[in-house]
C-alpha positions in Angstrom: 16.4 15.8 -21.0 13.1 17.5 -20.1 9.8 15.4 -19.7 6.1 17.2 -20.5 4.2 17.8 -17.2 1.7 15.3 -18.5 3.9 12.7 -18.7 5.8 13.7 -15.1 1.9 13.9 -13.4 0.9 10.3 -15.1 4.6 8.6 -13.4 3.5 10.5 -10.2 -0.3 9.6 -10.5 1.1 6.1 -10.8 3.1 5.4 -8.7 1.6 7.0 -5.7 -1.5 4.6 -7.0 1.0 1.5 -6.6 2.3 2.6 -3.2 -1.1 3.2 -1.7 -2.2 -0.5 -2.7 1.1 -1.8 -1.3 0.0 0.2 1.9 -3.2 -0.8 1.8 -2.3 -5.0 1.1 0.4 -4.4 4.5 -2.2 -2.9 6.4 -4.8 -5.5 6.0 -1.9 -8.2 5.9 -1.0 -6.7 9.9 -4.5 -6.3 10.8 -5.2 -10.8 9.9 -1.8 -11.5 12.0 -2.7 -9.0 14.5 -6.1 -10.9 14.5 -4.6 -14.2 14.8 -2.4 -13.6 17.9 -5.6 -12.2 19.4 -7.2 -15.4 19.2 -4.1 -17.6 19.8 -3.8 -15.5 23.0 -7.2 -16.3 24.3 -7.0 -19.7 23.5 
């Protein structure tokens, strides 16, 4: 079974498009811990 390019580039568009949020969700998610042990530590 052969898909149209179209079709192939829109799976490919999306899901690069989910794991970039993902990425982008861990990254701020890391930077609010990171953030917290800073200020536990200078407490």
């Amino acid at each position: 079974m052969n898909l149209p390019s179209e079709q192939l580039e829109t799976l490919f568009f999306f899901y690069s498009y989910q794991i970039k949020r993902k990425r982008k969700t861990a990254q701020k998610f890391s930077n609010e811990k990171l953030h917290e042990f800073d200020t536990g530590k200078s407490l």
